[in-house]
C-alpha positions in Angstrom: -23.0 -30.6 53.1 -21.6 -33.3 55.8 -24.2 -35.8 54.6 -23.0 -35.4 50.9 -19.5 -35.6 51.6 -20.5 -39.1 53.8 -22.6 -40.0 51.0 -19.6 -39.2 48.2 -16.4 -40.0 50.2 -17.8 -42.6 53.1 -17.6 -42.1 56.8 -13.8 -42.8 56.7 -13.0 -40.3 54.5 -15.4 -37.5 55.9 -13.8 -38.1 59.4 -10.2 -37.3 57.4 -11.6 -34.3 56.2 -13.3 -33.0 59.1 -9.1 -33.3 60.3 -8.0 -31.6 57.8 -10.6 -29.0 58.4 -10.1 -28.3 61.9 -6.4 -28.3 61.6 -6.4 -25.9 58.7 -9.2 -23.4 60.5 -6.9 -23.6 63.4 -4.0 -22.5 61.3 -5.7 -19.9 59.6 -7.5 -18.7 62.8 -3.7 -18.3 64.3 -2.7 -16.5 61.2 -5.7 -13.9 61.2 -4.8 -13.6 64.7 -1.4 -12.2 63.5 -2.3 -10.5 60.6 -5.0 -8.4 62.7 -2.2 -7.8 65.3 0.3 -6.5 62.5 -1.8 -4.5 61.2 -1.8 -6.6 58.0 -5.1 -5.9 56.3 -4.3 -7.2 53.3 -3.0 -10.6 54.8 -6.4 -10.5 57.4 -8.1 -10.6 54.2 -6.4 -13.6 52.3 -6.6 -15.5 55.6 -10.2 -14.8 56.3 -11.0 -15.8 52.3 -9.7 -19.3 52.9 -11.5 -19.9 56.3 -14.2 -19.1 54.3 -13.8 -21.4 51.7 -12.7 -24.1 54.0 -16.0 -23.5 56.4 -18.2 -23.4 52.9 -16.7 -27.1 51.5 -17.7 -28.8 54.8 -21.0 -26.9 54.9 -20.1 -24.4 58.0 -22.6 -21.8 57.2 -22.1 -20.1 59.8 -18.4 -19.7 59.6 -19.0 -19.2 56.8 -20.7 -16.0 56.6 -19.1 -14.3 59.4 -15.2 -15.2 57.8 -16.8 -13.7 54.6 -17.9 -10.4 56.7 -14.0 -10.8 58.3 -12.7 -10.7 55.0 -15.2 -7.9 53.1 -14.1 -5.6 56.1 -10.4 -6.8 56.0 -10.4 -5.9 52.4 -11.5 -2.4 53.3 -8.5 -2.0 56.0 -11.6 -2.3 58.8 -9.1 -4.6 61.4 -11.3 -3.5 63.9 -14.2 -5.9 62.5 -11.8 -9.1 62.6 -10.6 -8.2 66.2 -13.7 -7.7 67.8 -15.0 -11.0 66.0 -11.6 -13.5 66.5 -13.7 -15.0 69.6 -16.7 -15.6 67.7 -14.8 -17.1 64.5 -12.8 -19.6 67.3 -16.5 -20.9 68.6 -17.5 -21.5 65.4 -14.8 -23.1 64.6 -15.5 -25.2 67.4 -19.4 -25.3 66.7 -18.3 -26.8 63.3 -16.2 -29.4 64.5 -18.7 -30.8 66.9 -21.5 -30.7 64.4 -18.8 -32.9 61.7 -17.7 -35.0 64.7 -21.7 -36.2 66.0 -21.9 -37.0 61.8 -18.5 -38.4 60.8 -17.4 -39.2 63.9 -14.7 -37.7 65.9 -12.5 -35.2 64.9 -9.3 -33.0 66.4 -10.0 -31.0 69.6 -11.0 -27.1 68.1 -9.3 -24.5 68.3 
């Protein structure tokens, strides 16, 4: 997915949206983090859904996959899931941004 958003936006533009990506999966990783602590399934849920939307525009498959397990178990009131896997989410976060960064070139420190 990187290499089509190089090839449709240029390497400029891909490094902007590799920023915008890791600030807004740090964001949403902080407001999971919350959500799971209140108790707010419902909110876990919503959060998880656009860190999984996020992850699947820049091609984070990974992320992907395990936001979209966050958020099926989320939606079933399972917190339990999302707090036992908040460490995991935050290094692939991380994993993602490196990945963008050694394609687009550098990107924000992760999460």
């Amino acid at each position: 997915m990187v290499t089509a958003l190089l090839e449709a936006f240029g390497p400029e533009r891909a490094r902007e949206l590799c920023q915008v990506f890791v600030s807004d999966a740090r964001e949403k990783l902080d407001a999971l983090q919350a959500a799971v602590d209140g108790g707010d399934a419902t909110a876990a849920a919503r959060v998880a859904h656009g860190l999984k939307s996020g992850s699947g525009f820049v091609g984070a498959t990974g992320l992907q996959a395990l936001a979209q397990e966050v958020e099926r178990a989320a939606g079933a009131n399972e917190l339990a899931f999302a707090r036992a896997h908040m460490g995991d989410l935050r290094d692939r976060v991380a994993s993602a941004a490196t990945g963008l960064a050694q394609l687009a070139g550098p990107c924000p420190d992760p999460p």
